[in-house]
Structure formats: structure tokens, C-alpha cells
N, C-alpha and C positions, 0 to 999 in steps of 0.2 A: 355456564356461559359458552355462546360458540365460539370453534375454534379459532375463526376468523376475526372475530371480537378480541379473543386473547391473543391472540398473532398482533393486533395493531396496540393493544396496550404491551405488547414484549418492543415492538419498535418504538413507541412513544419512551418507555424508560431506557432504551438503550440512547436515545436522542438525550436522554435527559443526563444520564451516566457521559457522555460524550462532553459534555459542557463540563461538568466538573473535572473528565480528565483534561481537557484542556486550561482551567484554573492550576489545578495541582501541580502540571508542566511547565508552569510559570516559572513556579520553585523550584522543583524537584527536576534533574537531569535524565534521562535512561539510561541509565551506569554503563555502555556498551558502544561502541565504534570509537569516534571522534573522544567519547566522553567517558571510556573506559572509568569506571571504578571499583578496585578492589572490594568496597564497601560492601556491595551488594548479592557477594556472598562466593560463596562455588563456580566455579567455572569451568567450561569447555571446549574445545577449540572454536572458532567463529565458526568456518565450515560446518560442523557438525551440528552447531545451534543451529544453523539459518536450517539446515537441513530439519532437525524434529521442531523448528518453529513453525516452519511452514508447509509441510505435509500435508500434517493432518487437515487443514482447509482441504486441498487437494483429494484425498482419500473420500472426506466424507460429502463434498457435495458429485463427487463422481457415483455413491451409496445411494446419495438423493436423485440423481438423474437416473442411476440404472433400476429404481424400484417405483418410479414413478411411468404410469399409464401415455405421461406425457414426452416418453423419452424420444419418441421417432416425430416430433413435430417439427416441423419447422423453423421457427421459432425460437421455441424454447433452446432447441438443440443449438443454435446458432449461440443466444446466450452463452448457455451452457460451454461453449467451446471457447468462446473467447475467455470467459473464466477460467477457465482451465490450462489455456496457453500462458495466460500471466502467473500461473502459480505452476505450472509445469517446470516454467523456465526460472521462478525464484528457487523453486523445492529441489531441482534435479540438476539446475546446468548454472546458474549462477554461482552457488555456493563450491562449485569444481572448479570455480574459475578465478577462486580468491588468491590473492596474493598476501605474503607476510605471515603473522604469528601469532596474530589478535586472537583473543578467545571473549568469549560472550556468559555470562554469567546464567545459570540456570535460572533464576529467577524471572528473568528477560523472558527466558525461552518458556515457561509456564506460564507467563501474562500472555506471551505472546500466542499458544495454545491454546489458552483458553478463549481469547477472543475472535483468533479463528475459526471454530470451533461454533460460536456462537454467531458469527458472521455466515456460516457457510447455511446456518439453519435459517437466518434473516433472507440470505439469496435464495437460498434451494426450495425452501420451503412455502415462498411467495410465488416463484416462478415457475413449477413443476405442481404443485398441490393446491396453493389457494388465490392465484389470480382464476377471476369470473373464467368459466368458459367463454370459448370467441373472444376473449382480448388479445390474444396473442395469435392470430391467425397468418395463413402464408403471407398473407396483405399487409401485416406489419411489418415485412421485408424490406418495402417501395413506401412506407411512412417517411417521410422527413424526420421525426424524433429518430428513430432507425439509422438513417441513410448521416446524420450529422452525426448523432452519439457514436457512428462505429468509426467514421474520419477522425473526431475527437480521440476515440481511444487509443486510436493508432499512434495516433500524434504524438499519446504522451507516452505511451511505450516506446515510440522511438526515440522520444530526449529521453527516458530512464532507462536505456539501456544504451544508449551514444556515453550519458554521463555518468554510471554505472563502468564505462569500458575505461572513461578515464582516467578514475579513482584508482580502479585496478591497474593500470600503468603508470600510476606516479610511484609504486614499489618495487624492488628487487624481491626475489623469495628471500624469508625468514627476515626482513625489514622490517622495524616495528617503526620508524620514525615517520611524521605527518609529513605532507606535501601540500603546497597549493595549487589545485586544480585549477586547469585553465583549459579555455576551447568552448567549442559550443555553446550554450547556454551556462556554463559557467564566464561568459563575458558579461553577464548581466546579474547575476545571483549567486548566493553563495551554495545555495543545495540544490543546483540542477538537477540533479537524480529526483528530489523530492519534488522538485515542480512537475517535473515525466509522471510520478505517481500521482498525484493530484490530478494532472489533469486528465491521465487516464481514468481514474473511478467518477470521475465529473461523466466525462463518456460515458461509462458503463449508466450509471442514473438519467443520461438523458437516454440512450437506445432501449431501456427499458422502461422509463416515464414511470415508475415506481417509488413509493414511500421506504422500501427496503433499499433500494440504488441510493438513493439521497443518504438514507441515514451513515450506508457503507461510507458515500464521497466526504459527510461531514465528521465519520469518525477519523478519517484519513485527515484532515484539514484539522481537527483536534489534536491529532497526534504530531503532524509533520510538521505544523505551524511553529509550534512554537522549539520544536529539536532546529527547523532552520534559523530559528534564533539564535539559539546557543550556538551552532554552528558558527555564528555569524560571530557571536563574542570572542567563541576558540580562534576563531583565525586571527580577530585584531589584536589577542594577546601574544599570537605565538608568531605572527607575520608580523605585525606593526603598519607601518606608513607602505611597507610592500602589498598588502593590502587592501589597506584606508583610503589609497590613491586612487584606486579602480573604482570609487564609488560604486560596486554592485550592492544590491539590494537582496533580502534575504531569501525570497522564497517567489515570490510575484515580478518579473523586471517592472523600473521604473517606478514601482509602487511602495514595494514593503519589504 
């Protein structure tokens, strides 16, 4: 079968895997932040998880740009960097910047490995190897899918790291006690952070108009969907009517 045949049945089952993690997260919690549970096995400082959780995205699709033919294009390389800034700054400078005592359980950190890992061969390997020659030319710079998908992106890296900054200043060091975030788009939702990331990889698939983009935005929407849920539960149990009053909504303002 060629490669490119098999590239689009590896994104078709990862679309498909995607649906069922978002059923099972109906149920099942990610034993980790807000949702700590001892249950889920061994543990290691949060720092240190975020740290070998999200590297290795980082590491290997920098392997993928730097051994691909396509690495000096325009283009691509542009891609290529804005990828690399949002996992720069999860892998290297967010995780410096935690406060408190949380620790993240290994098993998180191995799902979470693995599917970066598998994500980074979805981007890299669509965008450097097997998009047609001439689709990605200088002229895709001055495209409208380009010129919005990279506004988009911004956008939501700048609520995920505005809401990201808050979180971190509702603690004291070695604090292990919850806070309710407020400010920014937490006036409207409970997982501001998670709305920033959503709508970044929304970006990311529209400035790359790819089956691989899409499938990244819908596995992010599988996963964040429903942890803003829970979020949403954890608060109204541990806040109450301080809370429930603010009618925010979970993940989408106004909507959901």
C-alpha cells in the first residue's frame, strides 16, 4: 500500500481512537491536577511530568524538520515554528514556573508520551514529507487560511498562557490547597487555559488546511472537553454557590 494511503488510514483511526477517548472521559477522570488521584499509580513531581510529558513532541518533530528536504521552505518552516513555540514553552518554561507540590502520576506521563509521539508523526510527517509538492508554497504565506489560522493561533495561546498565569498565582510555594480562578476569560468559563488551547490547535488546522491539523484540534476537543467538565463539577463541589452564582460555562463562553 503506499505511503500516503497508509498515512490517511493512520489519521482516519486516530480520528476514530479520538471519539472513544472522548466517551471513556465521560467516566473516567485523568487522575492529575484539579483531579489528582492516588489511584493511578506512582507518582512524580508535576514539574518533572509536564517536563518528560511533553518533550518528546518537541524533540521529535524538530528530528522530523531537521531530516527532512523540506526544512528551509517557507512554509513548512513557519509551521514548523509556531509548533515548536507552543511546546517550547509547555516543555521548557511552563513547567519552571509551577507553583505548589502537585505531583502527576506516571501513567499520565506515559499516555501522555505516547500520544505526542504519535501526534508529532501526524504533523511532521504530513507537513515535511507527504503534503503534494506546491501545496505549501511562499504564496501560502498571503492565503487567507494562513493569514486567520495564525491570528487564531495567537489568540489562543494568548488566553492559555494569560489563564495558565492565573492558576499559577492563586498558590503560595509548597500549597497544595485549590483556588478559584478569576480574571480574563475565567469570567466566562471554568477552564480558560483549556479554551486558549483549543482554540490554538483550531488555528493550527485552519493555517495548515490539513486532515492532520483537524484531527490534532479534534483530539484536543476529545480530551479538554470533557476534563472542562469535571473541572466544572470540582468547583461546584468545593466552592458551592461561590461559584454557581457566576453562571460561567465550562469550556465554550455562553455555550457549554
Amino acid at each position: 500500500m503506499p505511503i500516503d494511503s497508509l498515512f490517511q488510514l493512520f489519521l482516519c483511526a486516530m480520528t476514530a481512537l479520538a471519539a472513544v477517548v472522548f466517551v471513556a472521559l465521560q467516566k473516567v477522570n485523568a487522575g492529575y491536577g484539579l483531579m489528582f488521584n492516588p489511584r493511578w499509580g506512582p507518582t512524580l513531581p508535576n514539574r518533572w511530568g509536564w517536563v518528560l510529558m511533553e518533550s518528546p513532541v518537541f524533540l521529535a518533530m524538530a528530528a522530523l524538520w531537521l531530516c527532512s528536504s523540506r526544512r528551509a521552505e517557507a512554509a513548512p518552516l513557519c509551521f514548523f515554528l509556531l509548533f515548536e513555540l507552543h511546546y517550547f514553552q509547555r516543555s521548557f518554561v511552563f513547567p519552571f514556573l509551577l507553583r505548589g507540590a502537585s505531583r502527576m502520576p506516571l501513567s499520565i506521563v506515559a499516555m501522555g508520551v505516547f500520544f505526542n509521539l504519535l501526534n508529532a508523526l501526524m504533523q511532521g510527517g504530513w507537513i515535511f514529507y507527504l503534503a503534494p509538492d506546491g501545496r505549501y508554497t511562499p504564496d501560502w504565506l498571503a492565503d487567507p487560511r494562513f493569514i486567520i489560522g495564525t491570528a487564531v493561533f495567537f489568540a489562543g495561546m494568548g488566553i492559555n498562557w494569560h489563564s495558565d498565569r492565573i492558576i499559577r498565582h492563586l498558590r503560595r510555594p509548597g500549597d497544595r490547597n485549590h483556588y478559584l480562578p478569576r480574571g480574563g476569560m475565567f469570567r466566562y468559563v471554568a477552564s480558560a487555559n483549556y479554551l486558549g488551547e483549543l482554540i490554538e490547535w483550531c488555528g493550527f488546522a485552519l493555517l495548515t488546511w490539513s486532515f492532520a491539523g483537524a484531527v490534532f484540534a479534534l483530539w484536543t476537543a476529545a480530551n479538554l472537553i470533557p476534563r472542562a467538565a469535571a473541572t466544572h463539577r470540582r468547583y461546584t463541589e468545593l466552592f458551592g454557590e461561590e461559584y454557581t452564582r457566576e453562571r460561567r460555562k465550562r469550556i465554550i463562553p455562553f455555550i457549554y
